[in-house]
C-alpha positions as CSV (number, residue, x, y, z in Angstrom):
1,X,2.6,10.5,3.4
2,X,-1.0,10.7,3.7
3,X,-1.3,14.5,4.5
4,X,0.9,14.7,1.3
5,X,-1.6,12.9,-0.8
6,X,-4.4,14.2,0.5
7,X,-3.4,18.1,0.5
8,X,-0.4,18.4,-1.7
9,X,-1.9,17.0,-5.0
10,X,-3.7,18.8,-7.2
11,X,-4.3,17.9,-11.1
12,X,-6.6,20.3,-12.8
13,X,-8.8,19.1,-15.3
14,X,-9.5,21.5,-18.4
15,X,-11.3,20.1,-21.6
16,X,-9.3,19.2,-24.4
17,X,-9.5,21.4,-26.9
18,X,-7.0,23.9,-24.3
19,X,-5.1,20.6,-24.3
20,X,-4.8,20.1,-27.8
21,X,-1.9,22.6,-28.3
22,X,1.1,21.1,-25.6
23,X,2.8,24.8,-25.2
24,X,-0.2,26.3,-23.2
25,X,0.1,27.0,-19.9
26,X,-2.7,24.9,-19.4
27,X,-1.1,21.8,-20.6
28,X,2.3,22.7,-19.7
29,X,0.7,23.1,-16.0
30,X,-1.3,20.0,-16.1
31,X,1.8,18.1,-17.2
32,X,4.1,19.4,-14.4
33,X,1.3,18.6,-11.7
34,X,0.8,14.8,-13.2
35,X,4.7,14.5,-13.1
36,X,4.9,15.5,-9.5
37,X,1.7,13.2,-8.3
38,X,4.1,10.1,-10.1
39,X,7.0,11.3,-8.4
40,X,4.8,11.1,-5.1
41,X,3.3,7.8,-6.0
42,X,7.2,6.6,-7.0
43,X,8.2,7.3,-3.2
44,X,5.1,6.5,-1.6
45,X,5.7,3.0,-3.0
46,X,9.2,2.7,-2.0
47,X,7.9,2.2,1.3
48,X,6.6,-1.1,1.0
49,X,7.9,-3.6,3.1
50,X,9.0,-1.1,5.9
51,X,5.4,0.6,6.5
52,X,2.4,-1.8,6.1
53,X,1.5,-3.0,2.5
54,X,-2.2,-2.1,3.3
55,X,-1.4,1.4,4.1
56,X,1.0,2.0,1.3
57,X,-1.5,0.3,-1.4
58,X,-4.6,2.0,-0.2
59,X,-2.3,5.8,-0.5
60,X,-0.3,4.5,-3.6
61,X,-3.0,2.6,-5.8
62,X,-6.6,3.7,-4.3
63,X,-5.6,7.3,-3.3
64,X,-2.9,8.3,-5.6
65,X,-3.2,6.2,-9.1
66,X,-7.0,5.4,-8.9
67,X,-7.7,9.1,-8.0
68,X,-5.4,11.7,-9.6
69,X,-3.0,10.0,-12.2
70,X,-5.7,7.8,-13.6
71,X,-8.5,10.1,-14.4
72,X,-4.9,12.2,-16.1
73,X,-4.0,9.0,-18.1
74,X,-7.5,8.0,-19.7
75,X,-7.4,11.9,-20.8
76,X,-4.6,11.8,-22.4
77,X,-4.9,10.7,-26.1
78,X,-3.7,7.7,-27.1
79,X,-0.1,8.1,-28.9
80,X,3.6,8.1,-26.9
81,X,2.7,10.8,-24.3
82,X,-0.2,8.6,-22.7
83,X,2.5,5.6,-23.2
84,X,5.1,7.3,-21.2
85,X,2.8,8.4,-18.2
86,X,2.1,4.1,-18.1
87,X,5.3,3.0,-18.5
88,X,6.0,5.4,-15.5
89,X,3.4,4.7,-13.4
90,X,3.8,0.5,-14.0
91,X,8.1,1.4,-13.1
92,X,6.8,2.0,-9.6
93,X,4.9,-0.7,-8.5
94,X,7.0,-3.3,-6.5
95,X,7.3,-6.6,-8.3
96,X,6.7,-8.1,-5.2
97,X,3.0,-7.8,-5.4
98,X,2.9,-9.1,-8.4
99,X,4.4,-12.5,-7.4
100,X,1.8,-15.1,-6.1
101,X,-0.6,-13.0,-8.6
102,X,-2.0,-15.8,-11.4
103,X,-1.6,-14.8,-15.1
104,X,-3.8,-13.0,-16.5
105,X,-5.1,-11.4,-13.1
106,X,-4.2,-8.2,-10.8
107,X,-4.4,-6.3,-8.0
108,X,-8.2,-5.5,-7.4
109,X,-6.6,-1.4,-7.3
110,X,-5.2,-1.9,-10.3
111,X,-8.2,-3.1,-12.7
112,X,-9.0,0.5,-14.0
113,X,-5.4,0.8,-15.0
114,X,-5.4,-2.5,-16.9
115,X,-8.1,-2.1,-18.4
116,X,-6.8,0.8,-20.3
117,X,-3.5,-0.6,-21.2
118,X,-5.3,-3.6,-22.6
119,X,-7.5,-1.0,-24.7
């Protein structure tokens, strides 16, 4: 999994004026890569409770989320595309975690994340 992460993602970044019109190749490549790296992140997560939690929340949230999909997201404009790739992303994380978690608090991997869904 961590070779995966590691060497198998890439998201390319291109500014957004090439982004602006959704049937470029640039966007229509940038999409596909984001979709595979939740896809990864989706199955990387599954293995909670069989592989250490540390292990699967430092390649899942820290590596994965914090690093690729994130930086993705907050580029994204705001609108029902960047509320899809959220809704996606939040569909993955065990509810387990969230548990003994007080209201109004998170995960300290998740506090970039939260803090755009609360803007």
């Amino acid at each position: 999994m961590k070779k995966s992460v590691e060497e198998d993602v890439f998201i390319p970044l291109y500014p957004k004026s090439t982004l602006e019109d959704k049937s470029s190749l640039c966007a229509k490549f940038q999409d596909r890569r984001f979709w595979s790296a939740v896809k990864l992140l989706s199955n990387v997560l599954l293995w909670d409770g069989i592989v250490q939690e540390d292990a699967v929340r430092d390649l899942g949230l820290s590596k994965l989320l914090n690093r690729y999909l994130l930086l993705n997201i907050l580029n994204t404009p705001p609108g029902l595309d960047n509320i899809e790739k959220c809704n996606k992303v939040v569909a993955c994380l065990p509810e387990r975690w969230f548990q003994d978690i007080k209201s109004g608090s998170t995960l300290p991997e998740l506090l970039n994340f939260c803090q755009h869904l609360l803007q």
